[in-house]
N, CA, C, O and CB atoms as a CASP TS submission, in Angstrom:
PFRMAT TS
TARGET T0000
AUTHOR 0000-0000-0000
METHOD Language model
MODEL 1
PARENT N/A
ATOM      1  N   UNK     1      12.822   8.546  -2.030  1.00  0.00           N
ATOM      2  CA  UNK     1      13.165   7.140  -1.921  1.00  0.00           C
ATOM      3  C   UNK     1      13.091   6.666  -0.473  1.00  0.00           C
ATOM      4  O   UNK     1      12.886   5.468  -0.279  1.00  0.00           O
ATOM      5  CB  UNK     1      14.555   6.891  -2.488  1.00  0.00           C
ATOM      6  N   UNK     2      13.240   7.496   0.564  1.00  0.00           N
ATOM      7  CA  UNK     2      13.022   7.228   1.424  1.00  0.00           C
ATOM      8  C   UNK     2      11.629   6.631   2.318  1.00  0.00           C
ATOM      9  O   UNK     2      11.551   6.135   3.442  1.00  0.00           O
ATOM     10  CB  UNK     2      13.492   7.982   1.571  1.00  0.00           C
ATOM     11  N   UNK     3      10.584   6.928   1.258  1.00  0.00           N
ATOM     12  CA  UNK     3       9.372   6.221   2.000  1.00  0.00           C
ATOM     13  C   UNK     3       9.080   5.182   0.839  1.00  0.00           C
ATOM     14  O   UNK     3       8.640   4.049   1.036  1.00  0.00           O
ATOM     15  CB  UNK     3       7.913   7.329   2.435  1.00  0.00           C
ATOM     16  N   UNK     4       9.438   5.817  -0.615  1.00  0.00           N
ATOM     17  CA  UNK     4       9.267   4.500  -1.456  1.00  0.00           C
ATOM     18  C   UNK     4       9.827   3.547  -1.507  1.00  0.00           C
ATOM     19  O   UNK     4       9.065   2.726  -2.018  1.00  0.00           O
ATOM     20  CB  UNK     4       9.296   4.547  -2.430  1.00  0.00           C
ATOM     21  N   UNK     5      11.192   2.891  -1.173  1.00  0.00           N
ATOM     22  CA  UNK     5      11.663   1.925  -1.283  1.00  0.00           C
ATOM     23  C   UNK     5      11.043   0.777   0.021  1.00  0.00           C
ATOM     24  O   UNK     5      10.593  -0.343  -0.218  1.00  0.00           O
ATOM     25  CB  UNK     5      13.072   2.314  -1.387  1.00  0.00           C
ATOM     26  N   UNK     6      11.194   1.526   1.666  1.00  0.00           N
ATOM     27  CA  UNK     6      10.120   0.563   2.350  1.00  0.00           C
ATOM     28  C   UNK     6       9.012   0.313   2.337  1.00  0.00           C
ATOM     29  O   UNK     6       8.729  -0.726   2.934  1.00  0.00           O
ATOM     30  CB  UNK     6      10.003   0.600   3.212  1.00  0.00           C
ATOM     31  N   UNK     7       7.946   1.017   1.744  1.00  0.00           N
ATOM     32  CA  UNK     7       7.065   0.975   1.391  1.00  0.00           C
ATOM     33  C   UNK     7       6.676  -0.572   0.506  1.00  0.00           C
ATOM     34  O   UNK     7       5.869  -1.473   0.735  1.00  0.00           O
ATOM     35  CB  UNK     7       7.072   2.162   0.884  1.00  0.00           C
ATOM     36  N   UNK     8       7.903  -0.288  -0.813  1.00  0.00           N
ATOM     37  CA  UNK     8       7.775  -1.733  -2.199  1.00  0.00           C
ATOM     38  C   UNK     8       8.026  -2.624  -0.918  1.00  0.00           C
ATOM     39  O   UNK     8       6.966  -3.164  -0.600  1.00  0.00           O
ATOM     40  CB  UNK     8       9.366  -1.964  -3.955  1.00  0.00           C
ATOM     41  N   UNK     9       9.331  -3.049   0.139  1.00  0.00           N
ATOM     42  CA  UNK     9       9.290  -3.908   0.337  1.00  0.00           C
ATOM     43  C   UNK     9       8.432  -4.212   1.597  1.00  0.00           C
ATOM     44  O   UNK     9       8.996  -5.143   2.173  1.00  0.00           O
ATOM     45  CB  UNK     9      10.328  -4.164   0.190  1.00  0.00           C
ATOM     46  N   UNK    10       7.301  -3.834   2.291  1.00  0.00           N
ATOM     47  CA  UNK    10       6.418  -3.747   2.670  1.00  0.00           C
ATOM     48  C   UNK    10       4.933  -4.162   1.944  1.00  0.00           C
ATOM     49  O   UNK    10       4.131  -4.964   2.423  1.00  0.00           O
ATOM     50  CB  UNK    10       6.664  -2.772   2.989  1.00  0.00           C
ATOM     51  N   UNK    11       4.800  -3.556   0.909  1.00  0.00           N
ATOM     52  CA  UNK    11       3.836  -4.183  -0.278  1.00  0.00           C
ATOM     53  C   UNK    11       3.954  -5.411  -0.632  1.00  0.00           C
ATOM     54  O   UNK    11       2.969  -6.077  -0.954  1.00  0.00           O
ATOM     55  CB  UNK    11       3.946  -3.595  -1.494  1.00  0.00           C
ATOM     56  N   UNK    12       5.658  -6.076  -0.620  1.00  0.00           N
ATOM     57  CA  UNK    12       6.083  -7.149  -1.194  1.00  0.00           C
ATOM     58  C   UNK    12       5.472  -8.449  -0.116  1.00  0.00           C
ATOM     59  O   UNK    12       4.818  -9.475  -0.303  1.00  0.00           O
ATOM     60  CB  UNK    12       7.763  -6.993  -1.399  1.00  0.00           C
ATOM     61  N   UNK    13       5.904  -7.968   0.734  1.00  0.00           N
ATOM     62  CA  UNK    13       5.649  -8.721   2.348  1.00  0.00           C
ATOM     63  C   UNK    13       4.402  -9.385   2.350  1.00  0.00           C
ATOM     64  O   UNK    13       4.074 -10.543   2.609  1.00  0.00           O
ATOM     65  CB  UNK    13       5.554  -7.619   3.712  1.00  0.00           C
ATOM     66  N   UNK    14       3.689  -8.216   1.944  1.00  0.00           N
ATOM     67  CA  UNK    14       2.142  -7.983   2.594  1.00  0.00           C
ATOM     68  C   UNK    14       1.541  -8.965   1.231  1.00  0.00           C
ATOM     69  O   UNK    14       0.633  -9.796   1.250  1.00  0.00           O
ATOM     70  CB  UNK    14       1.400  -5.862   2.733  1.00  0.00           C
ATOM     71  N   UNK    15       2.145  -8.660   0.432  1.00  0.00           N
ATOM     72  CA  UNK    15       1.163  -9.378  -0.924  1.00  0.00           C
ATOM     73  C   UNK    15       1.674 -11.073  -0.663  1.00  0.00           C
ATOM     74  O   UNK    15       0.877 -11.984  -0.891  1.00  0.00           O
ATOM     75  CB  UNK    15       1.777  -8.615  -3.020  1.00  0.00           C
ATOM     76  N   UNK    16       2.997 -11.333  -0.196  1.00  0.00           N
ATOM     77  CA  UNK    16       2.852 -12.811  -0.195  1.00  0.00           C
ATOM     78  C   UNK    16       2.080 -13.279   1.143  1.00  0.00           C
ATOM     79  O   UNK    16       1.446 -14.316   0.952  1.00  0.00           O
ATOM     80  CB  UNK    16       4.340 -13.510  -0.293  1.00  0.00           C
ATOM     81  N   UNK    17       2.005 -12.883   2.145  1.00  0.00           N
ATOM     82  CA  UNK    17       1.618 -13.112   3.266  1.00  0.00           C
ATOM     83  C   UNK    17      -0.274 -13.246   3.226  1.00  0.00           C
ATOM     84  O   UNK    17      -0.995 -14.094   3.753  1.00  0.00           O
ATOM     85  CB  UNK    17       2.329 -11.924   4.148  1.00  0.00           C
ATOM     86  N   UNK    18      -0.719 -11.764   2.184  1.00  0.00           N
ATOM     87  CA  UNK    18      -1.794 -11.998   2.114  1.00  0.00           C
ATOM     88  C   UNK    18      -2.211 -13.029   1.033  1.00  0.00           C
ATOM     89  O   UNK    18      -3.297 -13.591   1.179  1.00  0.00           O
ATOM     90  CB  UNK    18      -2.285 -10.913   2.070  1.00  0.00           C
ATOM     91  N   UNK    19      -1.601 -13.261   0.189  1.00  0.00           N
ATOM     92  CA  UNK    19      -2.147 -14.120  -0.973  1.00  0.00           C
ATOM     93  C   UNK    19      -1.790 -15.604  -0.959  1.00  0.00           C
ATOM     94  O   UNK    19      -2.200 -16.411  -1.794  1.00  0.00           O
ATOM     95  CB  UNK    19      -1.639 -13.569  -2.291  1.00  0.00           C
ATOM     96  N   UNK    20      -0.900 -15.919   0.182  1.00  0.00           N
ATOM     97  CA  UNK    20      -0.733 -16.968   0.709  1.00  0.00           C
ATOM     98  C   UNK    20      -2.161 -17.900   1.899  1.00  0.00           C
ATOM     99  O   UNK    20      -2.481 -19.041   2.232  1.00  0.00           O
ATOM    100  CB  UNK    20       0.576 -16.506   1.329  1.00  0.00           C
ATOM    101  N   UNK    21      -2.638 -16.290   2.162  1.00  0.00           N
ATOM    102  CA  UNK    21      -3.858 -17.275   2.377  1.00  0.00           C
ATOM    103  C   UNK    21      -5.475 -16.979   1.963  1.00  0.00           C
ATOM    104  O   UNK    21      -6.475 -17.384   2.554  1.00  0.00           O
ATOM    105  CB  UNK    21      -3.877 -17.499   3.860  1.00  0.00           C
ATOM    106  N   UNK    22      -5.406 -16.280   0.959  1.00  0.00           N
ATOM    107  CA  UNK    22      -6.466 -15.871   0.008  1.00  0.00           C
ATOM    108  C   UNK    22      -6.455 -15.972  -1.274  1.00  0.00           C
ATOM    109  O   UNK    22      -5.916 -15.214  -2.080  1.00  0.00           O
ATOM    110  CB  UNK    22      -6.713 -14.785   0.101  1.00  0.00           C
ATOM    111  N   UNK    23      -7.298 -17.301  -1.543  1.00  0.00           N
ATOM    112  CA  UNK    23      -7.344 -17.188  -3.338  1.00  0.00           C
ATOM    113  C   UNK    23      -7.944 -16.277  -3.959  1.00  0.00           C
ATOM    114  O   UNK    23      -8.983 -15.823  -3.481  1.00  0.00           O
ATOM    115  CB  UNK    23      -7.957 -18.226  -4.037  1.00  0.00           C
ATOM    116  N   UNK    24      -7.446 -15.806  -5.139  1.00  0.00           N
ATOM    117  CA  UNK    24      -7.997 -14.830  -5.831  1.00  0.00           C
ATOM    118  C   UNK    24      -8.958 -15.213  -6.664  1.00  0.00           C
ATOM    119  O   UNK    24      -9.428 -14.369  -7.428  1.00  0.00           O
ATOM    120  CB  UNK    24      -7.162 -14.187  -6.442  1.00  0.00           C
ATOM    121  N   UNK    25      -9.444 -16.571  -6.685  1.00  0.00           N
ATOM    122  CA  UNK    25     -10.330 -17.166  -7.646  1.00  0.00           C
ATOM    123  C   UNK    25     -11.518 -17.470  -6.642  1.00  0.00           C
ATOM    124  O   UNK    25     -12.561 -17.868  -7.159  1.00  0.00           O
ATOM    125  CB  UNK    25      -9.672 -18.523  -8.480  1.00  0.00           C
ATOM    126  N   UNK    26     -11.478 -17.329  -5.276  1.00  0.00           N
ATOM    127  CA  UNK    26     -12.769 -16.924  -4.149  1.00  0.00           C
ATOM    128  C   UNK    26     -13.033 -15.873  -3.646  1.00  0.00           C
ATOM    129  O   UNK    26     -13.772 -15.913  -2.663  1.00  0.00           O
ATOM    130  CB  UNK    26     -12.788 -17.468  -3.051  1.00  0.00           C
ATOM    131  N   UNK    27     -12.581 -14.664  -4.080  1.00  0.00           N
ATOM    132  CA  UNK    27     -12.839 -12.973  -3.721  1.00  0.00           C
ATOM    133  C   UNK    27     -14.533 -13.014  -4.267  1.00  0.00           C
ATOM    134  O   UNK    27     -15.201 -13.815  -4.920  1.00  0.00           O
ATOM    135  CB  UNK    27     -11.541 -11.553  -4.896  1.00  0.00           C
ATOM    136  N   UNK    28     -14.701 -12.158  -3.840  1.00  0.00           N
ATOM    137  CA  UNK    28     -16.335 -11.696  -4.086  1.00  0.00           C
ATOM    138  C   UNK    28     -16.721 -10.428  -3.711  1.00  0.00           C
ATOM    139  O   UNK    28     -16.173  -9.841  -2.778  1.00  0.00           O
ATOM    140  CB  UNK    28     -17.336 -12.531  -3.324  1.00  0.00           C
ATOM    141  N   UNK    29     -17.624  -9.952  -4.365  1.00  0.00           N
ATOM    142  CA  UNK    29     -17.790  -8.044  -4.097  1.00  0.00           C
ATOM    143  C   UNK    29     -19.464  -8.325  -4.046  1.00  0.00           C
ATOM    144  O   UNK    29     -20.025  -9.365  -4.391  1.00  0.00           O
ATOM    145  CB  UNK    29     -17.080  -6.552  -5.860  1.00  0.00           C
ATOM    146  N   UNK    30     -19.753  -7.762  -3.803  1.00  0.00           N
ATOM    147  CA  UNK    30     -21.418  -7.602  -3.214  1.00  0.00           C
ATOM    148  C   UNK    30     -21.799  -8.696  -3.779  1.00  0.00           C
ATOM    149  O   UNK    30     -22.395  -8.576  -4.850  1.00  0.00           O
ATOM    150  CB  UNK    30     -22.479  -6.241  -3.671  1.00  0.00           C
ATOM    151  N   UNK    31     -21.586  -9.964  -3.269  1.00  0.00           N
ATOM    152  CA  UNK    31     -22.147 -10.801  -3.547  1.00  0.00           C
ATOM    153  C   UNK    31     -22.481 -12.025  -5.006  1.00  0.00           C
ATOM    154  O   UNK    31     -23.152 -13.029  -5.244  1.00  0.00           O
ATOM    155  CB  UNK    31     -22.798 -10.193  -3.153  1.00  0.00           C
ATOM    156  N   UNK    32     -21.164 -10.790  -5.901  1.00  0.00           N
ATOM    157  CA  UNK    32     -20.564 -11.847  -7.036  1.00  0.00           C
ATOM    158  C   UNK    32     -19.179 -11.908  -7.546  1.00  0.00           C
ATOM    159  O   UNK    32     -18.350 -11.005  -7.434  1.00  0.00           O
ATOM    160  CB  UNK    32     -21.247 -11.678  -8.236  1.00  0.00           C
ATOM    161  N   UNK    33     -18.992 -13.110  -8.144  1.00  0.00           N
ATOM    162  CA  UNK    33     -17.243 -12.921  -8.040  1.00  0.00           C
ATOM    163  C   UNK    33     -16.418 -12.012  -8.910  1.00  0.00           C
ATOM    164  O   UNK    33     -16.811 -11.506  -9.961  1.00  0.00           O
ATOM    165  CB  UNK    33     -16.544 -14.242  -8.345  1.00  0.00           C
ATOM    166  N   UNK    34     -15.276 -11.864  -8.381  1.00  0.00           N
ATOM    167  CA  UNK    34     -14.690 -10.893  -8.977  1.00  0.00           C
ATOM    168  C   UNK    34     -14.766 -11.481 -10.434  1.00  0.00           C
ATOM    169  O   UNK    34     -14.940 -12.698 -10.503  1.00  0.00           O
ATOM    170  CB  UNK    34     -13.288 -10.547  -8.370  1.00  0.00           C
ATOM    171  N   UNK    35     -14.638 -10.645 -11.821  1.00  0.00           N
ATOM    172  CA  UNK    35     -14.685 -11.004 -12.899  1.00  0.00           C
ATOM    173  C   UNK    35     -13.266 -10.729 -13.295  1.00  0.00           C
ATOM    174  O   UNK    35     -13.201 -10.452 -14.492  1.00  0.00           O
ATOM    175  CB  UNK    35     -15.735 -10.453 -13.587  1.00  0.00           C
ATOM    176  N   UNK    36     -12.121 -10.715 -12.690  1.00  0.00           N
ATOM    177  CA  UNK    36     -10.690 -10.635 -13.209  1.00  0.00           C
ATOM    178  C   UNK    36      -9.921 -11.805 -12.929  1.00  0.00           C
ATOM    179  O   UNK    36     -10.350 -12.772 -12.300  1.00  0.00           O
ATOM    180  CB  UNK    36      -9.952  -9.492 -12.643  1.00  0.00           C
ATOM    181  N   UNK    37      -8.490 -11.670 -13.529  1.00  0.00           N
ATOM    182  CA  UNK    37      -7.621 -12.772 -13.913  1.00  0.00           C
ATOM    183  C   UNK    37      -7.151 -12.948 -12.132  1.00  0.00           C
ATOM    184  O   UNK    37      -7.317 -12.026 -11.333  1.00  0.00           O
ATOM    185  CB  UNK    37      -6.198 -12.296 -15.308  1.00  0.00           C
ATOM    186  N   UNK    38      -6.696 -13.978 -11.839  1.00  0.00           N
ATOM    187  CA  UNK    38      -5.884 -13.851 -10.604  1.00  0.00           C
ATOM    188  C   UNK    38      -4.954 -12.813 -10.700  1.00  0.00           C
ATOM    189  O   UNK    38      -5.063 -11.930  -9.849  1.00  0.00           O
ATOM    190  CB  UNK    38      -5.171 -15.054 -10.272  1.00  0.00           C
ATOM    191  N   UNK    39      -3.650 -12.656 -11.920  1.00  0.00           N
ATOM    192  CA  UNK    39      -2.734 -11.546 -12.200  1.00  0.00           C
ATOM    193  C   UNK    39      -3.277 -10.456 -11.901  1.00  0.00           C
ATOM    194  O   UNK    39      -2.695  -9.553 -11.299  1.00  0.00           O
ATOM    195  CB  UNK    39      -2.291 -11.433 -13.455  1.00  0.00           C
ATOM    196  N   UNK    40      -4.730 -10.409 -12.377  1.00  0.00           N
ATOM    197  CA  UNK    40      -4.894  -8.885 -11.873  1.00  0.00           C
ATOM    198  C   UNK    40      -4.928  -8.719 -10.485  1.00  0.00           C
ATOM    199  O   UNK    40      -4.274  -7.784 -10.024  1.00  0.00           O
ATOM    200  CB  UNK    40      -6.153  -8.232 -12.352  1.00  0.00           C
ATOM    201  N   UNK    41      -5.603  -9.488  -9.675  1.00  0.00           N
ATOM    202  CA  UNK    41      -6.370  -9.528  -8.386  1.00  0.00           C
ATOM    203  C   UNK    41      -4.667  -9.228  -7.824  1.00  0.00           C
ATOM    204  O   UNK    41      -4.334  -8.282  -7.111  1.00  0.00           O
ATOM    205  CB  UNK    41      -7.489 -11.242  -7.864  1.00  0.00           C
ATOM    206  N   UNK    42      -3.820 -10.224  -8.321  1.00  0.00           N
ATOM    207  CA  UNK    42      -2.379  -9.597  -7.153  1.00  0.00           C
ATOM    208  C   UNK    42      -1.717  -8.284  -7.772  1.00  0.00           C
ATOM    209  O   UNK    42      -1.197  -7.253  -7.345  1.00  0.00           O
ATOM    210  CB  UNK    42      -0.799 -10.922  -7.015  1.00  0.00           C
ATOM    211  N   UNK    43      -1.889  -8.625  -8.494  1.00  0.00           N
ATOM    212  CA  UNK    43      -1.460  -6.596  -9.405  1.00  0.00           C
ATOM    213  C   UNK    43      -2.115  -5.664  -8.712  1.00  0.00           C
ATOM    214  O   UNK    43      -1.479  -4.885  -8.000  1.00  0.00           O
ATOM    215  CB  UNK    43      -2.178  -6.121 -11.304  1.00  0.00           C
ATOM    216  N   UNK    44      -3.190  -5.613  -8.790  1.00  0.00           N
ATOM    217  CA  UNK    44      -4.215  -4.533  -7.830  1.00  0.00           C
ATOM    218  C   UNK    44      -3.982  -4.301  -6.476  1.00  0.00           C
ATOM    219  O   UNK    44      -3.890  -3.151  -6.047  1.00  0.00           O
ATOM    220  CB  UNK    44      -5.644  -4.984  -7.731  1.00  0.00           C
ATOM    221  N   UNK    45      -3.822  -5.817  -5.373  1.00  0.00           N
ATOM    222  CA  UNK    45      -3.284  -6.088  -4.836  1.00  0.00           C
ATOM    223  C   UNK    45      -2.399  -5.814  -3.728  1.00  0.00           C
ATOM    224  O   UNK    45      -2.555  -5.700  -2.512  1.00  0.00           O
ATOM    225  CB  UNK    45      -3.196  -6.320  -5.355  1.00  0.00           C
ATOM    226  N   UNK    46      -0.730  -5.695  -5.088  1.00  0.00           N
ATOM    227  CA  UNK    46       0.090  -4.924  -4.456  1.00  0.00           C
ATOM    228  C   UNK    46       0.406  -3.996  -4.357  1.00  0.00           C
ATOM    229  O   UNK    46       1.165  -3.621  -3.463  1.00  0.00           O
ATOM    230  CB  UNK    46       0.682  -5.056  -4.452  1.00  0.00           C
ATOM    231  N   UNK    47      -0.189  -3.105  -5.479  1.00  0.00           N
ATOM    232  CA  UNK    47      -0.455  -2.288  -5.654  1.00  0.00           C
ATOM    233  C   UNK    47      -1.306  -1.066  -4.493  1.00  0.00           C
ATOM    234  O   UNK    47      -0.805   0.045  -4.321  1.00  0.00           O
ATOM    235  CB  UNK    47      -0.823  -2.750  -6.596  1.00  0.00           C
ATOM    236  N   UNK    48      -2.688  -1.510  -3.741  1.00  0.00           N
ATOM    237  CA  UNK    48      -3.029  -0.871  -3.259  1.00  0.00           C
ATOM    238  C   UNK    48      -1.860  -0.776  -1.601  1.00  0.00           C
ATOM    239  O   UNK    48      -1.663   0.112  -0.772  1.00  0.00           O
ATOM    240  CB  UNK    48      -4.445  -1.216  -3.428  1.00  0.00           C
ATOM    241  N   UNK    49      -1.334  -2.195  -1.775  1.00  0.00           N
ATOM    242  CA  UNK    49      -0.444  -2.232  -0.186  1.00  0.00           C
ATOM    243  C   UNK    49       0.499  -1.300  -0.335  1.00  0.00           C
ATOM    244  O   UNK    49       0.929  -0.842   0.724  1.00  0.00           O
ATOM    245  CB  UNK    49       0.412  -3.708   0.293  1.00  0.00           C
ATOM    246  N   UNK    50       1.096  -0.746  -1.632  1.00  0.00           N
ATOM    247  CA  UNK    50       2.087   0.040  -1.732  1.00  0.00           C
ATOM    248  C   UNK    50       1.488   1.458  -1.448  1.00  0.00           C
ATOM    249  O   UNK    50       2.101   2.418  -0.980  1.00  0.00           O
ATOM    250  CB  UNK    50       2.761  -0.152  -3.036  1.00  0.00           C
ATOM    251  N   UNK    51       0.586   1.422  -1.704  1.00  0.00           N
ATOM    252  CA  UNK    51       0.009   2.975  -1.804  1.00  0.00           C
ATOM    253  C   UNK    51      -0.237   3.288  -0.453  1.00  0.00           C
ATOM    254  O   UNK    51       0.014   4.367   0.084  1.00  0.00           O
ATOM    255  CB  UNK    51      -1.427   3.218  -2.708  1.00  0.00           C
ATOM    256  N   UNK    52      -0.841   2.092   0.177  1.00  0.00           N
ATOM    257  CA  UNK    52      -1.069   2.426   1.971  1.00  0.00           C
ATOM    258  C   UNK    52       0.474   2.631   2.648  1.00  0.00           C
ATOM    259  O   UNK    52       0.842   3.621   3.280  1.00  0.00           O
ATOM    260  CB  UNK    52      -1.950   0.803   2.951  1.00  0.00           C
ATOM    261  N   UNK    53       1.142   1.617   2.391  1.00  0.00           N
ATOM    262  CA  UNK    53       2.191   1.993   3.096  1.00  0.00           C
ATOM    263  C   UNK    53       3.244   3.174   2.402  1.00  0.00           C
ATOM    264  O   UNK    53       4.018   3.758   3.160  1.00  0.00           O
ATOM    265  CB  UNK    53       2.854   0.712   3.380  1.00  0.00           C
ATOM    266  N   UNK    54       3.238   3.496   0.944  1.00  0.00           N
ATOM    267  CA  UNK    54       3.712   5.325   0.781  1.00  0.00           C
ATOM    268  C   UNK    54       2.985   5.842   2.003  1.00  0.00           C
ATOM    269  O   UNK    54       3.518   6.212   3.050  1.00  0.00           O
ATOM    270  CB  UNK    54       3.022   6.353  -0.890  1.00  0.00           C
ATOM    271  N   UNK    55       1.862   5.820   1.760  1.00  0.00           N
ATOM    272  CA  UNK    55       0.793   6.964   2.597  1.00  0.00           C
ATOM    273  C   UNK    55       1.210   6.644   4.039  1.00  0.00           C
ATOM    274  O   UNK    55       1.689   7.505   4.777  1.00  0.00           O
ATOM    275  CB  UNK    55      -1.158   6.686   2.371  1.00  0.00           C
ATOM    276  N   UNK    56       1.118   6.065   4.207  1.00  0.00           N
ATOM    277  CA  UNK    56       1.653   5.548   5.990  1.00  0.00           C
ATOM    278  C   UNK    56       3.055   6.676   6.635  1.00  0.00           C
ATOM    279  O   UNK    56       3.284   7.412   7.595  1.00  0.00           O
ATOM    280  CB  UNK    56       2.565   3.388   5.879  1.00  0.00           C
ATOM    281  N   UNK    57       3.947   6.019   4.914  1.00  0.00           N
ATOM    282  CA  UNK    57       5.307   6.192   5.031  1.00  0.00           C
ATOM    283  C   UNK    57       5.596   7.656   5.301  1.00  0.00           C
ATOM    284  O   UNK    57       6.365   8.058   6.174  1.00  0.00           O
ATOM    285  CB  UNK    57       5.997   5.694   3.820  1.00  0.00           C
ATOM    286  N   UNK    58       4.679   8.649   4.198  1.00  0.00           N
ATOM    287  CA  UNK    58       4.711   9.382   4.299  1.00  0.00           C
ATOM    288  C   UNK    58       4.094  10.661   5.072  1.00  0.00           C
ATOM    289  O   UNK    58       4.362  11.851   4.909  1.00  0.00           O
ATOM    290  CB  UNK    58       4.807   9.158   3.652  1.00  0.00           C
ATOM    291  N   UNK    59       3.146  10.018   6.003  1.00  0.00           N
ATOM    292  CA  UNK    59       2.510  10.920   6.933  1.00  0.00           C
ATOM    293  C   UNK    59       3.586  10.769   8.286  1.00  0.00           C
ATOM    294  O   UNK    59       3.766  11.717   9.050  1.00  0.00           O
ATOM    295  CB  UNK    59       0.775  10.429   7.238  1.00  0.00           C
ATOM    296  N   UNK    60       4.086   9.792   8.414  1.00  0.00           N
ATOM    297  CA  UNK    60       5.101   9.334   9.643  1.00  0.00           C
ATOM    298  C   UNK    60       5.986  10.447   9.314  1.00  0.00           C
ATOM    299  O   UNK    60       6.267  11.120  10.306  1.00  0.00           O
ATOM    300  CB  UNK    60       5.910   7.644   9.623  1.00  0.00           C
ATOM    301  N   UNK    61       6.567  10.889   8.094  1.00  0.00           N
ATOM    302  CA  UNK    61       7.635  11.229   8.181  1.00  0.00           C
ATOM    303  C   UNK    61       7.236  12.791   8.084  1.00  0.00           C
ATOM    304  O   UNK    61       8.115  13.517   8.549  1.00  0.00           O
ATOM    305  CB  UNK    61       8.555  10.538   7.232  1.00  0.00           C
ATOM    306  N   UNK    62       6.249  13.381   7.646  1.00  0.00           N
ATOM    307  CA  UNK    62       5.911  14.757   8.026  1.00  0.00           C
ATOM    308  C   UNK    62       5.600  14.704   9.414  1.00  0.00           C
ATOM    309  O   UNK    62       6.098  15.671   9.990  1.00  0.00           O
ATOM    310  CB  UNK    62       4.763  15.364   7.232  1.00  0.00           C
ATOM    311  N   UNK    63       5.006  13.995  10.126  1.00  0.00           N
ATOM    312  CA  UNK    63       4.440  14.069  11.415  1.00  0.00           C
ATOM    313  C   UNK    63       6.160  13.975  12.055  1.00  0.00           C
ATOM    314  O   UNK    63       6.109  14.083  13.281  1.00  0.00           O
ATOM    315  CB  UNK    63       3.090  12.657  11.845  1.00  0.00           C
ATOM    316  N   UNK    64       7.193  13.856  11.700  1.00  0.00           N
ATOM    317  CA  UNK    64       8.509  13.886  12.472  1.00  0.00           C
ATOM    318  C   UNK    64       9.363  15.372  12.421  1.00  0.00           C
ATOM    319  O   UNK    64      10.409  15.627  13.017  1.00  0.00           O
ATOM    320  CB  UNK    64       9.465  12.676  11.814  1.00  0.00           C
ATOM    321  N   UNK    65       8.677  16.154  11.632  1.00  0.00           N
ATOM    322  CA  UNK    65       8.790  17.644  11.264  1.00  0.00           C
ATOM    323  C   UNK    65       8.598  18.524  12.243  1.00  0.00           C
ATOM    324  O   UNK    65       7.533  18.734  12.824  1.00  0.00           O
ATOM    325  CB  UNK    65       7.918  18.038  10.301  1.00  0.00           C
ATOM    326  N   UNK    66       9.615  19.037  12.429  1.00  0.00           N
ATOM    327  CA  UNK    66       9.061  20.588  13.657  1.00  0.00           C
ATOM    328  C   UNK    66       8.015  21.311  13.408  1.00  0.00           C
ATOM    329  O   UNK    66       8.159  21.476  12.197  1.00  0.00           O
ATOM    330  CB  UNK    66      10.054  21.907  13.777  1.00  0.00           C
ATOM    331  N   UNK    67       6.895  21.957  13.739  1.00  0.00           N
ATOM    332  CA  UNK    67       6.233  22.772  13.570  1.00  0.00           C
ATOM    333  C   UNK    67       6.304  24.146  12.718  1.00  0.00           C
ATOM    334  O   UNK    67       5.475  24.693  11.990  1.00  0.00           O
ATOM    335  CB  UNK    67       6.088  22.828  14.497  1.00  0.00           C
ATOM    336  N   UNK    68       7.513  24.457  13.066  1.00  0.00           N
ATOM    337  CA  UNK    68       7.950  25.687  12.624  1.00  0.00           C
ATOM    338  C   UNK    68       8.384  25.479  11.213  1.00  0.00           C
ATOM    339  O   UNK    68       8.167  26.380  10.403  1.00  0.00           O
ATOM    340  CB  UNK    68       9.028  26.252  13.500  1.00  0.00           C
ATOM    341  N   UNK    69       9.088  24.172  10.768  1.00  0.00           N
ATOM    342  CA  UNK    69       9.064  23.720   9.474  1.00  0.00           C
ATOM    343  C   UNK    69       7.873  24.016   8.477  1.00  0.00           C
ATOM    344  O   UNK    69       7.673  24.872   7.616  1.00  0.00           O
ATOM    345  CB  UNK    69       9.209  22.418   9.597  1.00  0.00           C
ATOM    346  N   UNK    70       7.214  23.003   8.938  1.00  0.00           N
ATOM    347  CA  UNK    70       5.852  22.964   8.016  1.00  0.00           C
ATOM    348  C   UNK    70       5.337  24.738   8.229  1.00  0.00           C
ATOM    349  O   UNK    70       5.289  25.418   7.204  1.00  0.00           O
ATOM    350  CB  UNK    70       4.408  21.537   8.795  1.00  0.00           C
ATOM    351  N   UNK    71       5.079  25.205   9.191  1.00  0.00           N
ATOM    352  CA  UNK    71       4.066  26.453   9.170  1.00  0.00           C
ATOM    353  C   UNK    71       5.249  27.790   8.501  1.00  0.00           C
ATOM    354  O   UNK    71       5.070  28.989   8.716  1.00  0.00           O
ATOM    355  CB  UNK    71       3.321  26.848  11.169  1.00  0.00           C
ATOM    356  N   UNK    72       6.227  27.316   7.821  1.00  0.00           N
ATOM    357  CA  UNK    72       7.285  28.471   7.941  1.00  0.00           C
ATOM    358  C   UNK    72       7.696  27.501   6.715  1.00  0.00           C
ATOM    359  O   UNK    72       8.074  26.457   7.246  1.00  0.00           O
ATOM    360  CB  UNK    72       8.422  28.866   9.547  1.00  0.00           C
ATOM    361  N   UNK    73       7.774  27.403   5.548  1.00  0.00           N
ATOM    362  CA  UNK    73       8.236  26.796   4.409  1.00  0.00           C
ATOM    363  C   UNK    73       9.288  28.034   4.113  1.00  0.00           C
ATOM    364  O   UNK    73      10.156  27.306   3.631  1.00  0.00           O
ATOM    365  CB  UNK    73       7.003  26.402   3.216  1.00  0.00           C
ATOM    366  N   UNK    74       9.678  28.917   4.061  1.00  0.00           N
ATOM    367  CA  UNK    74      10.905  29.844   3.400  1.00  0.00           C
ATOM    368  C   UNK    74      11.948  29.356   3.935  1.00  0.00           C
ATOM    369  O   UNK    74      12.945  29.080   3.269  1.00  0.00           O
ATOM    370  CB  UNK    74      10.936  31.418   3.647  1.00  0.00           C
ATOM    371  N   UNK    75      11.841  29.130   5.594  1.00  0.00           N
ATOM    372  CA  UNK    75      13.076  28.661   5.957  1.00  0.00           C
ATOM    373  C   UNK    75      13.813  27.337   5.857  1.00  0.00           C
ATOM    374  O   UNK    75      14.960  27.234   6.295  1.00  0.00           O
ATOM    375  CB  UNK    75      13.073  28.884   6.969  1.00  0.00           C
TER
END
């Protein structure tokens, strides 16, 4: 819970901030438009912001690990 809970409200942030100034009904992928609902486009969305910031969340917090931790798991 510790990287998931800032993470959601990080995703949360990021999805109004970004979708506040990007319509989801003008996205485009190589050159044709997306073929989904807006719901999806912010579902997907927040979805991927959550996953970056787990991943963020969670490399920060191994990278705060002693050495001897990680290379020595028994202890």
């Amino acid at each position: 819970m510790w990287i998931l809970w800032p993470a959601f409200l990080l995703a949360c942030a990021l999805e109004v901030l970004v979708f506040a100034l990007v319509d989801p009904g003008d996205l485009h992928w190589r050159g044709e438009a997306i073929g989904a609902s807006r719901q999806a486009v912010y579902t997907a969305g927040f979805f991927a912001f959550w996953l970056l910031a787990t991943g963020s969340g969670a490399l920060t917090l191994l990278l705060t690990r002693p050495a001897r931790e990680i290379n020595n798991p028994a202890n």
